[in-house]
C-alpha positions in Angstrom: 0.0 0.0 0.0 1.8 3.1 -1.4 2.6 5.8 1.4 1.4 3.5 4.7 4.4 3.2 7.1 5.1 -0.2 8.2 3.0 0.5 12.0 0.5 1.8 10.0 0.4 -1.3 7.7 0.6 -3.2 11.0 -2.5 -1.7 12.2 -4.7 -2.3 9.6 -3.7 -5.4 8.7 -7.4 -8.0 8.3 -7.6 -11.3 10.2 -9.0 -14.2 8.4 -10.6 -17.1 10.1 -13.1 -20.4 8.9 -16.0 -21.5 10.5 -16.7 -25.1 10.1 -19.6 -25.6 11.9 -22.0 -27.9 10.6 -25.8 -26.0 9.6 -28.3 -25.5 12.9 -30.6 -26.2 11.5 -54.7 -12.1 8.1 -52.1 -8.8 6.5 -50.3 -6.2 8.8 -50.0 -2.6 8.0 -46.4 -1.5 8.7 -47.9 0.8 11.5 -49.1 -2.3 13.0 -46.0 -3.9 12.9 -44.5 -1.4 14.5 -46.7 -1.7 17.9 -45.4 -4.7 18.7 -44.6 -5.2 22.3 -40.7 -3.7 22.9 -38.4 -6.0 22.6 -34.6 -5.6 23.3 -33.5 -7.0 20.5 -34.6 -4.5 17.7 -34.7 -4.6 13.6 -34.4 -1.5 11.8 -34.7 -1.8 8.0 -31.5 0.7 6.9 -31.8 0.1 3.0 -34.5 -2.0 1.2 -33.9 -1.0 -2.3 -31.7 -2.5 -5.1 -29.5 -2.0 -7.8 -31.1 1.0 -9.6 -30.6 4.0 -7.4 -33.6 5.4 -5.4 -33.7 8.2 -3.2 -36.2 6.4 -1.1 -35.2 3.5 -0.9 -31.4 2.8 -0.6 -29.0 0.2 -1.0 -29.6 -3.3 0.8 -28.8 -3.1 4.3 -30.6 -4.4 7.9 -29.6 -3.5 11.4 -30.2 -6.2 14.4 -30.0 -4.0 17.6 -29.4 -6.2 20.7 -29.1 -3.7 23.9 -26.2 -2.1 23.2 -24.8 -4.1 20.4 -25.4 -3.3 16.8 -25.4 -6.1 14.3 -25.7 -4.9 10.7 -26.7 -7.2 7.8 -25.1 -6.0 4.2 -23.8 -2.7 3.3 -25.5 -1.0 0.6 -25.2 2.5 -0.9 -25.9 4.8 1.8 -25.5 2.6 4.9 -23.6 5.3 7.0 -26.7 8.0 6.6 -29.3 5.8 7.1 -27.0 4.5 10.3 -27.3 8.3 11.3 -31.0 8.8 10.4 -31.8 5.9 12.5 -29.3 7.2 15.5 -26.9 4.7 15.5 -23.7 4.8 16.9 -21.2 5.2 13.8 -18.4 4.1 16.2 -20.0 1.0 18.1 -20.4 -1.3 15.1 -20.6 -5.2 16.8 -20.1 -6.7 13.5 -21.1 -6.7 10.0 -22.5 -9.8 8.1 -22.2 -9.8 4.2 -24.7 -12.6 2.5 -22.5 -12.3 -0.8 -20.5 -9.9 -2.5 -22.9 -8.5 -5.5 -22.1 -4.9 -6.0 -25.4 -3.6 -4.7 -25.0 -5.5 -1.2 -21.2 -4.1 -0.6 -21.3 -0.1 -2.2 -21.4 0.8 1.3 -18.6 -1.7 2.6 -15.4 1.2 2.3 -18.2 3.8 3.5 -18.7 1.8 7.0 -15.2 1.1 7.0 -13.8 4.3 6.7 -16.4 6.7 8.2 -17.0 5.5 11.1 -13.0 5.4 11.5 -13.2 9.1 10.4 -16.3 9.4 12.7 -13.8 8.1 16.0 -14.2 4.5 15.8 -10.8 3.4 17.8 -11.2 -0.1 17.7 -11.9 -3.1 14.5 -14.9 -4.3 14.4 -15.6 -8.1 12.8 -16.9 -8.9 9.5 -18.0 -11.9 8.4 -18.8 -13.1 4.8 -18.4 -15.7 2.1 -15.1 -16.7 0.6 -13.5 -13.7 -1.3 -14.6 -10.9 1.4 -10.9 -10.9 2.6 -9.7 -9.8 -0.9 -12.5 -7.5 -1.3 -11.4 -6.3 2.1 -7.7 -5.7 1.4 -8.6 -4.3 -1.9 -10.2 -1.6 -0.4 -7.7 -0.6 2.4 -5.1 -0.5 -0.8 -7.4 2.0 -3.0 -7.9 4.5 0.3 -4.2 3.4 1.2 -3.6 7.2 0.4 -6.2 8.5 2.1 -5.2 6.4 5.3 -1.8 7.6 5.3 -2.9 11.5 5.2 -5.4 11.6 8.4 -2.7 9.1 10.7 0.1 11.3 9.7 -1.4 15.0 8.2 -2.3 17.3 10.6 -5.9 15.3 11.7 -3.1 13.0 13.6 -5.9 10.0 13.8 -5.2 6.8 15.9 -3.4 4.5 13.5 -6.0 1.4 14.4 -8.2 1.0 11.5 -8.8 -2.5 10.5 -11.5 -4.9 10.5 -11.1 -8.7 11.5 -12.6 -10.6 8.8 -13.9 -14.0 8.9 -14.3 -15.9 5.6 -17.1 -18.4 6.7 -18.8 -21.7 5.5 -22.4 -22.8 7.0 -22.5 -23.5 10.4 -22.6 -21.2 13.7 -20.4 -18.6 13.1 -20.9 -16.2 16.2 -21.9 -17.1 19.4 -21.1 -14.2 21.9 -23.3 -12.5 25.3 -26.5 -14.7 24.2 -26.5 -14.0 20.8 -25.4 -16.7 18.5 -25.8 -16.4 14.5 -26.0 -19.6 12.1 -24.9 -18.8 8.2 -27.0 -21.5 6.0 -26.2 -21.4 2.0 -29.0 -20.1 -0.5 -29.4 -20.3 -3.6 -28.6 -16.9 -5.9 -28.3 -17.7 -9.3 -24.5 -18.4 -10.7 -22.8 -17.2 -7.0 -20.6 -20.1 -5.2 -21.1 -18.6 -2.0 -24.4 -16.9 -0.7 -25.2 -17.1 2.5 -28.6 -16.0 4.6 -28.0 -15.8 8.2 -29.9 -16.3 11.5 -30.1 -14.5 15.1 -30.6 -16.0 17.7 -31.0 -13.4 20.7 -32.4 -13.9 24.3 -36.3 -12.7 23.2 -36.4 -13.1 19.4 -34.9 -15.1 16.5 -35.0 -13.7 13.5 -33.5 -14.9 9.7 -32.1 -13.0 7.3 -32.8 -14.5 3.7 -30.1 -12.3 1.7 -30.7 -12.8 -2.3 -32.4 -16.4 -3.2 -34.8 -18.1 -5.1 -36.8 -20.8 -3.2 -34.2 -22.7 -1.1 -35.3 -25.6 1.1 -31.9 -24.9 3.0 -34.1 -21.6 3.9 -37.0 -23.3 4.7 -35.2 -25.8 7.4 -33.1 -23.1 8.7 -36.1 -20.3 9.0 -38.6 -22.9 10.4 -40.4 -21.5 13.9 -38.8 -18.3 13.4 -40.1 -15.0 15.1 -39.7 -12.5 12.2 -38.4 -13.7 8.4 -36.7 -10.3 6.4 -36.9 -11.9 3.2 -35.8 -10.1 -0.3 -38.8 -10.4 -3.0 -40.3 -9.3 -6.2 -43.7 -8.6 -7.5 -44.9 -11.6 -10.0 -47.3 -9.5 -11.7 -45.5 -6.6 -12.2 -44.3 -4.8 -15.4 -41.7 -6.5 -17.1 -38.3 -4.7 -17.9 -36.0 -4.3 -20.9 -33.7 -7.5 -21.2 -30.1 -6.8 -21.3 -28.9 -6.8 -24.9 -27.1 -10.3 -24.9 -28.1 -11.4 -21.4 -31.1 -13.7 -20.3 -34.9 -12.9 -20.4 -36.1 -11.2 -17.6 -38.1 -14.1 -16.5 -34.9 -16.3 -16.3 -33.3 -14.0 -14.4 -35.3 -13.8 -12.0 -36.5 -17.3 -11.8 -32.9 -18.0 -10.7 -31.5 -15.4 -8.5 -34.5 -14.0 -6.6 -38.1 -15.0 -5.1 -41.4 -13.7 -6.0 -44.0 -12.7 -4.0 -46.2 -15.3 -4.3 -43.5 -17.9 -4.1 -42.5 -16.3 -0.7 -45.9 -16.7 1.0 -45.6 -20.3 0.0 -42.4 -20.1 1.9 -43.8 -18.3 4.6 -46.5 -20.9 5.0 -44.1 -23.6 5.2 -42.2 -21.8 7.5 -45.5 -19.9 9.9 -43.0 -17.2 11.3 -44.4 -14.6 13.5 -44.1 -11.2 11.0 -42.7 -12.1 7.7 -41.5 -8.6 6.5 -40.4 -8.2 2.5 -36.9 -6.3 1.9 -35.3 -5.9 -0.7 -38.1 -5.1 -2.7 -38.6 -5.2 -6.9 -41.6 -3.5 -6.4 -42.1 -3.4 -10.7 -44.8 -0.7 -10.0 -46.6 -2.5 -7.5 -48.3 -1.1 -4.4 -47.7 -2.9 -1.2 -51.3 -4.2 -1.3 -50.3 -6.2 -4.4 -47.3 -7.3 -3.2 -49.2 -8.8 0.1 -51.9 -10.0 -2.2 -49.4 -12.1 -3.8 -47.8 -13.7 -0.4 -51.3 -14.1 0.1 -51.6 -16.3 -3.1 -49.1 -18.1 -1.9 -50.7 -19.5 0.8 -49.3 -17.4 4.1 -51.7 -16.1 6.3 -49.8 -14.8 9.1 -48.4 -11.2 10.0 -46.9 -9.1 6.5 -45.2 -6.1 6.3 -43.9 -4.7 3.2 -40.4 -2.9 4.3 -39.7 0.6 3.6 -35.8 2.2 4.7 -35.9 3.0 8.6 -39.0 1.0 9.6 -38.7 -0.5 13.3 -40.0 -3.6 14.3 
């Protein structure tokens, strides 16, 4: 990294671990949702958008509040000022799960990285992610290596301790800290090797995170009983889009790499969480009546609430 002194190097230099663990296994309003009884452990929906930018809704990204402790799920565009919107600590990041390393699910990765760094953060804070996040990781410390170099030894003097420990995980229970204990479980998405959805297990609530996947069964066994299911989805009657000049139809796209409404309320019947909310939304000019009409189709009858960026539940 050009222009880092060795102790500077030193400091930011990322850890790299591998879990092994075998695999652990009528509609709502979103007002409703929200009046459910306090809990301590908390969801707040930072980005529930996707690729194509949206001022309204912004790049994927879930925060998983546990008293003190802040658990965040993906880094999309924006993550640092929907962190601030939602008043979270910039500096006391627990640790950062990535479900895999599309571009829309990691914008924000160098963001959270270096701004809360910038912001005071004094300590590294753990990530953990599919194979590959490590080079992503060092990749990113190199192109800023400039940047680094400037605020330890320019006159903003910063604290040379920067880094982030990185885990590069496979299935299995890869945290287990203070009563909360998180189990990655592989999904489906499309062409990627490694893509991972993830579930929290906290002293009042349990709660899965599906990241990017078409129906997966390893979902389904990992989700079952579950209090609340965040679960990325797309409208199955909405407008079609352009296909890519060379690339698949638009149905076979999305056949492979995501899960439509309707084939998520089968999910969710299979599954009978408490509050299934949707995230990660292709709305494809539907209302959120349509889109619960269509998990509705599908056979869930339970608690639904169609996400929008800083909801609480």
């Amino acid at each position: 990294m050009r222009g880092l002194t060795t102790a500077v190097i030193a400091s930011i230099l990322v850890a790299t671990t591998t879990a092994t663990i075998a695999q652990a296994p009528a509609a709502t309003s979103r007002v409703a949702a929200r009046r459910m009884a306090p809990a301590e452990t908390g969801i707040i929906l930072l980005g529930t958008g996707g690729p194509p930018p949206n001022p309204d809704a912004f790049g994927p990204a879930t925060a998983i509040t546990v008293g003190q402790r802040v658990f965040i799920i993906d880094a999309g565009a924006g993550i640092t000022r929907r962190m601030r919107s939602a008043g979270l600590p910039m500096t006391g990041i627990t640790a950062l799960f990535v479900t895999h390393l599309h571009s829309d699910h990691t914008l924000g990765y160098p963001d959270l990285m270096l701004t809360s760094w910038v912001m005071g953060r004094t300590r590294p804070f753990a990530v953990f992610g599919p194979p590959g996040i490590r080079d992503m990781t060092d990749h990113i410390l190199a192109a800023w290596s400039e940047d680094i170099d400037i605020r330890v030894h320019g006159l903003e003097h910063r604290p040379p301790l920067y880094g982030v420990d990185v885990h590069e995980v496979r299935p299995g229970v890869i945290y287990d800290e203070g009563g909360v204990r998180v189990t990655a479980f592989p999904v489906q998405h499309g062409n990627w090797q490694y893509s991972y959805g993830y579930r929290f297990e906290t002293p009042d609530r349990s709660i899965v995170i599906s990241g990017d996947t078409r129906p997966s069964e390893s979902l389904v066994a990992a989700a079952r009983g579950c209090d609340v299911l965040v679960h990325e989805a797309y409208h199955a009657g909405g407008a079609r889009p352009p296909n890519p000049p060379g690339g698949a139809s638009w149905q076979d796209y999305m056949h492979e790499f995501h899960t439509s409404d309707v084939e998520l309320g089968a999910i969710a019947a299979r599954v009978q969480p408490k509050l299934l909310i949707l995230t990660h939304v292709g709305r494809l000019g539907a209302t959120d009546a349509d889109l619960i009409a269509g998990v509705r189709k599908g056979g869930f009858t339970g608690r639904v609430a169609v996400g929008r960026d800083l909801d609480r539940y």
